[in-house]
C-alpha positions as CSV (number, residue, x, y, z in Angstrom):
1,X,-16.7,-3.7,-44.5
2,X,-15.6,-4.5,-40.8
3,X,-14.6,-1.3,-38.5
4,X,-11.5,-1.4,-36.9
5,X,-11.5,-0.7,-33.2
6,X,-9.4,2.5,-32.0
7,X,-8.0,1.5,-28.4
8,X,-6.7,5.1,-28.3
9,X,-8.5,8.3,-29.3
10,X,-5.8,10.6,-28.6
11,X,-1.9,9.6,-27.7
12,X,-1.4,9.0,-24.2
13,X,1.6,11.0,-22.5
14,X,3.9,8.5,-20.3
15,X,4.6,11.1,-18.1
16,X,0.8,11.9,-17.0
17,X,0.3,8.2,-16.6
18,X,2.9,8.3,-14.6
19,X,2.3,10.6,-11.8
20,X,-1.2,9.0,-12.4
21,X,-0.2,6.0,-11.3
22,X,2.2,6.9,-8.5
23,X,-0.9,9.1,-6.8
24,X,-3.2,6.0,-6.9
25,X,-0.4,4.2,-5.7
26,X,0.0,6.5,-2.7
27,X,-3.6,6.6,-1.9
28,X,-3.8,3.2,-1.9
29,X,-0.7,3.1,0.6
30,X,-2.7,5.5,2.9
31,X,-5.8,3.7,2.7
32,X,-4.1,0.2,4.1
33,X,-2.5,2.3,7.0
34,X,-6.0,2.9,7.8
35,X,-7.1,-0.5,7.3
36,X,-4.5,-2.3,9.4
37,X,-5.2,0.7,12.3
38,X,-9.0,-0.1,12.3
39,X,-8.5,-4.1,12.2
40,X,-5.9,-3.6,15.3
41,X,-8.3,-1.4,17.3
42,X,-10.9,-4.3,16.8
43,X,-8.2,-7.1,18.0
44,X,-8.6,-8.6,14.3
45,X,-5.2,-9.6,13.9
46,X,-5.0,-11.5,11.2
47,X,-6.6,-8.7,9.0
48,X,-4.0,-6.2,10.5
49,X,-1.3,-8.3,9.4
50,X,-2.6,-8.4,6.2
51,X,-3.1,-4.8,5.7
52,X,0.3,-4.0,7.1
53,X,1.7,-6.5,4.9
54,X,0.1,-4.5,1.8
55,X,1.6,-1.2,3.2
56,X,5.1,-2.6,3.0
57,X,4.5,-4.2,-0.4
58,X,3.3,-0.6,-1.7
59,X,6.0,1.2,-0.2
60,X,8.6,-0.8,-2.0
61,X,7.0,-1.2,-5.4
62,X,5.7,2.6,-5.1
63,X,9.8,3.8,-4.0
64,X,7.9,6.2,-1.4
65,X,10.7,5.1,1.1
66,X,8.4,6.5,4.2
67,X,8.7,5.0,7.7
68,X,6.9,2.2,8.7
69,X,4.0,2.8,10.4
70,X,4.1,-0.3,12.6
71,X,7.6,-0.1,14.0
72,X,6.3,0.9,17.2
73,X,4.3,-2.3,17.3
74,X,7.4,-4.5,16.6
75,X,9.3,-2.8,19.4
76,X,6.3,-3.1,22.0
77,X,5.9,-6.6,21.4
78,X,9.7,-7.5,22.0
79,X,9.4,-5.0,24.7
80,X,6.6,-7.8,26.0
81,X,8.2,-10.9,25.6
82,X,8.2,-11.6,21.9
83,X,11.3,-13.2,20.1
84,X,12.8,-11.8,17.2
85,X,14.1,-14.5,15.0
C-alpha cells in the first residue's frame, strides 16, 4: 500500500502567516534601502536604480506607506539641471 504524503502536520493559522509575511516583507524593504545606499556611495548607478526601484515595489505591495527614501535625490538632481518629465 502507497503512503500518502501529509503537506501539513498541524493546521496553519492565517493570521501567524500573516504577520510572518508582512515582517519578511519589511526586512526585505530595509535591506534594498541599504542596497541602493551602498551601490550610490560606489557611483554604481544602475544597481542603485534597481534597488530603489525594489524599495518602491515593496512599499506598495507591503501597504507600509513610509516615505521614500530617495526623495532627496529627486529634488537634488532637478536642483542640478535635471528635467522632470
Amino acid at each position: 500500500m502507497a503512503k500518502q504524503c501529509k503537506l501539513m502536520s498541524e493546521p496553519v493559522n492565517a493570521i501567524d502567516v500573516a504577520i510572518a509575511t508582512r515582517e519578511r516583507l519589511s526586512q526585505e524593504l530595509d535591506e534594498a534601502q541599504i542596497k541602493a545606499h551602498r551601490n550610490l556611495t560606489r557611483y554604481k548607478f544602475n544597481n542603485f536604480g534597481y534597488w530603489a526601484a525594489i524599495w518602491i515595489h515593496l512599499n506598495r505591495v507591503g501597504q507600509f506607506n513610509r516615505p521614500n527614501p530617495f526623495t532627496d535625490y529627486v529634488k537634488l538632481a532637478s536642483k542640478k539641471g535635471g528635467q522632470n518629465d
